[in-house]
Legacy VTK file of the C-alpha trace (Angstrom):
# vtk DataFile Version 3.0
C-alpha trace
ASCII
DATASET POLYDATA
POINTS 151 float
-41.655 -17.156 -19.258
-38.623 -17.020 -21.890
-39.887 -13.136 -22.257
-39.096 -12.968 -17.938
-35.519 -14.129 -18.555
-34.684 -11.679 -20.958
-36.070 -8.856 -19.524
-33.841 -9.269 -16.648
-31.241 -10.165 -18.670
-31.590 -6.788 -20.357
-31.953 -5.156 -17.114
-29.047 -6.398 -15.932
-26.756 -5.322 -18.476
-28.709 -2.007 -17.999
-27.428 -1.845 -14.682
-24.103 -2.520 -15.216
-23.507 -0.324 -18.125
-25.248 2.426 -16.129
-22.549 1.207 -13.071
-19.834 1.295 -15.482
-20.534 4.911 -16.628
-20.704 5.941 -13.063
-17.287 4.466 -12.122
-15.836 6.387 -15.350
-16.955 9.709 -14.063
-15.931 9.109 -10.467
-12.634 8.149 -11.824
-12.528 11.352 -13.631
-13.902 13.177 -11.112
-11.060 11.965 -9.126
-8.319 12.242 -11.533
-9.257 16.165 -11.793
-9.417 16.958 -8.256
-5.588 14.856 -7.556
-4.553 16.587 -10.241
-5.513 20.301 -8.910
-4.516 19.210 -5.262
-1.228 17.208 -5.943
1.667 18.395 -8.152
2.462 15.618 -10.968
5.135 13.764 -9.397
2.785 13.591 -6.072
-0.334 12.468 -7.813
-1.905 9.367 -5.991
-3.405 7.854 -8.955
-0.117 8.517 -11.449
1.730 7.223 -8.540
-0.040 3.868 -8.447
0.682 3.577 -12.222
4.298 3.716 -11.826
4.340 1.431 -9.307
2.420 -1.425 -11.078
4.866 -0.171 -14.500
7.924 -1.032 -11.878
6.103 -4.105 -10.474
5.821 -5.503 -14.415
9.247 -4.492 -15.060
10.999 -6.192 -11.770
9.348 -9.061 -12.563
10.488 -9.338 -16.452
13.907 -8.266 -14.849
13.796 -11.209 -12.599
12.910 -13.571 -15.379
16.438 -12.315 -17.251
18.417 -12.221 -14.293
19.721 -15.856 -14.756
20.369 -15.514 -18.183
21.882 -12.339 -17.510
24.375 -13.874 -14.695
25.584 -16.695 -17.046
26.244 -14.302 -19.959
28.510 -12.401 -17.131
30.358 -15.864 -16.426
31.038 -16.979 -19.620
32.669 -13.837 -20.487
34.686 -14.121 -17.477
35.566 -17.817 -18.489
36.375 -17.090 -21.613
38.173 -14.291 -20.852
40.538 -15.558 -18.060
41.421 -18.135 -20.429
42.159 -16.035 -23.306
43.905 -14.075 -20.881
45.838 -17.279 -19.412
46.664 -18.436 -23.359
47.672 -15.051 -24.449
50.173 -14.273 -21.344
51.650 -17.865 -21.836
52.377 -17.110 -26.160
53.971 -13.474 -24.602
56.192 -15.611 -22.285
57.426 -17.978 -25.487
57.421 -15.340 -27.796
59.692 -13.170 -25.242
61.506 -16.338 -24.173
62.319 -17.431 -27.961
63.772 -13.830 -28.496
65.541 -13.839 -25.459
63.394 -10.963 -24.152
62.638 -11.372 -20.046
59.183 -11.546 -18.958
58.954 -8.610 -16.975
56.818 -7.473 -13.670
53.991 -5.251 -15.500
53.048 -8.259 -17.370
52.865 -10.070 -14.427
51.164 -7.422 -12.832
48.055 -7.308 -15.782
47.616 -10.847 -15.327
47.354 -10.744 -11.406
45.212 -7.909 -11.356
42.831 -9.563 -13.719
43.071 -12.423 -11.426
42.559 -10.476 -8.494
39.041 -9.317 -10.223
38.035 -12.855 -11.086
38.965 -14.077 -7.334
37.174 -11.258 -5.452
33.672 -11.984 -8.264
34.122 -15.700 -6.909
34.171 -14.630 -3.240
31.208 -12.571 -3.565
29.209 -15.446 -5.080
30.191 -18.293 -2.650
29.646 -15.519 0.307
25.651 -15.483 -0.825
25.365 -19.428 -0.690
27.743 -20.003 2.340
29.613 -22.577 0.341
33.147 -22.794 1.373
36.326 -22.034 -0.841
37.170 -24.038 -3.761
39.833 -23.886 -6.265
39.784 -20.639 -7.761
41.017 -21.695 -11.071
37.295 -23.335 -11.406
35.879 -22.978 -14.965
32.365 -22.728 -14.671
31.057 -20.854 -11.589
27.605 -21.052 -13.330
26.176 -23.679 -10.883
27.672 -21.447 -7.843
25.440 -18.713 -9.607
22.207 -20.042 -10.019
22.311 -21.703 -6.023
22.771 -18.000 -5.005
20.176 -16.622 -7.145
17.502 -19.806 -5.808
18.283 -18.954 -2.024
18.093 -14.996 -2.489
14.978 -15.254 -3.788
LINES 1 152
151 0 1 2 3 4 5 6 7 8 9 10 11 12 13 14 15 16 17 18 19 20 21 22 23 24 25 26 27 28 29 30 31 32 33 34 35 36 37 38 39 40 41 42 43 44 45 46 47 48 49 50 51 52 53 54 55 56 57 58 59 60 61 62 63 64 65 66 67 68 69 70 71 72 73 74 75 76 77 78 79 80 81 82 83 84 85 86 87 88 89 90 91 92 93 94 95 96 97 98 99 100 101 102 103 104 105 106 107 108 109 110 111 112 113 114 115 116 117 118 119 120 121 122 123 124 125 126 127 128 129 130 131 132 133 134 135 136 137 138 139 140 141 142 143 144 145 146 147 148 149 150
């Protein structure tokens, strides 16, 4: 009786090595004939490579997006307030020389400003969230909502 079992046991992984080799060759078979019928950028198979390839990569994209979004809002934090400290040491330096402040540095600073308002605007536009006081530190938490309710 234990000699029953393993005969079908061996038959069994008979068959499926024997079904195995047969799915190889029609999977060559196949490969060959998409490959003489379709040029390589129109190939079926190669096609449905690439798109898994972009499926894995979207999705390992997706994972980084987040950390990707705060990196780009601390840099703007940290450079509006650099920005902010630097233009008020130009307006004491200039001031403690007796030097006016004059309209193009204005004009930097208001552009930069202008940047940093219109980023903000974009962001609260995804979440529906109305306007808050621009001069907000952290937009981080503004970030992440929009990121949750796009997805």
């Amino acid at each position: 009786m234990g000699n029953e079992y393993s005969d079908a046991t061996h038959e069994l992984v008979k068959f499926f090595r024997k079904s195995n080799q047969d799915l190889d060759i029609v999977h060559r078979l196949l490969e060959n004939e998409f490959q003489r019928l379709y040029p390589d950028n129109a190939n079926p198979m190669k096609l449905a490579s690439r798109i898994r390839k972009v499926q894995e990569d979207v999705s390992s994209l997706k994972e980084k997006y987040p950390e990707l979004l705060a990196a780009k809002q601390d840099l703007i934090d940290k450079a509006q307030r650099l920005l902010v400290e630097n233009i008020n040491l130009l307006k004491r330096m200039k001031s403690s020389v007796g030097i006016p402040f004059t309209y193009e540095d204005e004009e930097a600073f208001a552009n930069f400003k202008q940047v940093i308002d219109e980023w903000t605007e974009q962001t609260r536009s995804k979440i529906g969230n109305e306007p808050h006081d621009s001069n907000s530190s952290d937009l981080n938490k503004l970030l992440f909502s929009a990121i949750v309710q796009s997805d």
